[in-house]
N, C-alpha and C positions, 0 to 999 in steps of 0.2 A: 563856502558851504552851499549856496543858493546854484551856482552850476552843478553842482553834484545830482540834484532833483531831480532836474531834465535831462543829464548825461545818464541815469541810471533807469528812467523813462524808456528812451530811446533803445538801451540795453534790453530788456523789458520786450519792447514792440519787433526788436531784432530776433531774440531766440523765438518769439510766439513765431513769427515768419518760416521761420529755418525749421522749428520744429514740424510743423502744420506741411510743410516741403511747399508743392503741388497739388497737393490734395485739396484746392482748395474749391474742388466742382465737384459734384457725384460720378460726372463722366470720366477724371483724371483717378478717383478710385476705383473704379469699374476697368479703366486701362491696371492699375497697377495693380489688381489683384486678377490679370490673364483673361479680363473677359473683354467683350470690345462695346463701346461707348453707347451703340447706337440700342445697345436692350433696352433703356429708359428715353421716352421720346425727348424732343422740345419741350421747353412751357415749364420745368419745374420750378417752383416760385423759392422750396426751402426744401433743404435737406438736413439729416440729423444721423451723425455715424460715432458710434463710439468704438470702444479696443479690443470688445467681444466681437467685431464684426457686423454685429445688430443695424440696421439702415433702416430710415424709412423717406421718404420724396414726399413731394406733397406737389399736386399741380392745382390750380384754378380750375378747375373743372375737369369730370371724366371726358374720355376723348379716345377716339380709336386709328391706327393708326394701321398702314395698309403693309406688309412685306408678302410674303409669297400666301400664304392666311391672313384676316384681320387679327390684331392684338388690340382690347381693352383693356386700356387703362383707368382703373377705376381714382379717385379724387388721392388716395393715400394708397402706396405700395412700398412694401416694409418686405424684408426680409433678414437674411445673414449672409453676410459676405467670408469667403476663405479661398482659398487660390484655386483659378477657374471653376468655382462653381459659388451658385447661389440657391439655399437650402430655406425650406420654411417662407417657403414665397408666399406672397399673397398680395391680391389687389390688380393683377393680370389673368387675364382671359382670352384661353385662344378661339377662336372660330374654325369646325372643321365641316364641310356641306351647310347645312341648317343649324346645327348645334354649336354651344358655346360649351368650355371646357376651362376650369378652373386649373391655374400653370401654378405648380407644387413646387418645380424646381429648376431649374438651369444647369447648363454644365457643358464644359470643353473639356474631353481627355487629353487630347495630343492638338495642340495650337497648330502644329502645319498639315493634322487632316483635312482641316478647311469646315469643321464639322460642329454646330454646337446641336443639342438636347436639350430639349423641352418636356420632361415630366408633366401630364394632363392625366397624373392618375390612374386610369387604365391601359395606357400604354404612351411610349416615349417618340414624340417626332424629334425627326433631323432634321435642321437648315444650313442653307451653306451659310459660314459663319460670314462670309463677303457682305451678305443681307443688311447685318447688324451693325459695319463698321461707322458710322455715321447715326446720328440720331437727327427722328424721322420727326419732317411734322404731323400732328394729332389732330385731326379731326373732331372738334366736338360732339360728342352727343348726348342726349336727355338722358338722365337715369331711366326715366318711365322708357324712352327708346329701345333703349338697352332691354330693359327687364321685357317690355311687350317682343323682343325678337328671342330673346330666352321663352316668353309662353310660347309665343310662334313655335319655337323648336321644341318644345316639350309638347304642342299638340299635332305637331307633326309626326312625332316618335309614337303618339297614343293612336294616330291617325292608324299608321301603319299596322302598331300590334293588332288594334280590332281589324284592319282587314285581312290579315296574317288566320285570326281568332275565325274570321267567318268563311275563309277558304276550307279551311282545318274542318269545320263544322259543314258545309257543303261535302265535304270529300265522305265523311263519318256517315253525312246520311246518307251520300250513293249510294255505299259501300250496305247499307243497312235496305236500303229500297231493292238494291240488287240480290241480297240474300230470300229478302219476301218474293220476290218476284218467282224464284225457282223450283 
């Protein structure tokens, strides 16, 4: 009776293996559901995927990481997994000029276009999906870092409209000096 304990233990520790496959990295689920490894950098300390697809990572720290734009990653990125594509993103942030741009969603149509999408909301970049096959290391940086190059870019956009604001307002008065004039 007493072998029977540990022979049906072991049964036990065998199907949890078998069932579990591969999967037993975020980056081997990111392979088997058509997307490639390298979307989520190094560093992840814990991950948590259930059979809705539902993900979330967790790294030691935010950290930004360099491909053809910068990608932030913020401490926790959660989304939903389903064959090549990842919906309900959140916790990545791409960099386009000066601005940062919150990444909504992910997505490969056809794996041998070479092509994946990135949803940023007001419109969708393409990168060649070669970029992503590897996961990148992350560069640390401060939340305060981060958030002061988001002011930066948000007073750089307000920069522009007021000088946008007082061309518009120069041109309206010529146009008014020149009517007085005649």
């Amino acid at each position: 009776m007493i072998p029977l304990i540990p022979s049906l233990f072991l049964h036990i520790i065998f199907i949890a293996v078998v069932v579990n496959g591969n999967n037993d990295t975020i980056y081997a689920i990111l392979k088997d559901h058509g997307l490639p490894m390298g979307l989520l950098p190094k560093g992840i300390t814990r991950f948590d995927f259930d059979n809705t697809g539902r993900f979330e990572v967790h790294l030691d720290q935010a950290c930004n990481a360099q491909f053809e734009s910068v990608l932030h990653y913020d401490m926790n990125v959660s989304g939903t997994l389903s064959y090549g594509k990842i919906g309900e993103l959140s916790g990545i942030s791409a960099q386009e000029l000066f601005l940062w741009f919150q990444v909504k969603g992910v997505w490969v149509d056809v794996p041998s276009s070479g092509v994946i999408h990135f949803d940023v909301g007001l419109v969708y970049k393409q990168y060649p999906l070669s970029m992503f096959e590897t996961p990148k290391d992350c560069m640390v940086v401060a939340d305060s870092a981060f958030a002061d190059s988001i002011r930066d870019g948000n007073l750089l956009a307000e920069a522009i409209a007021k000088r946008q604001s007082a061309n518009l307002r120069y041109e309206i008065d010529q146009e008014s000096l020149g009517r007085y004039q005649m």
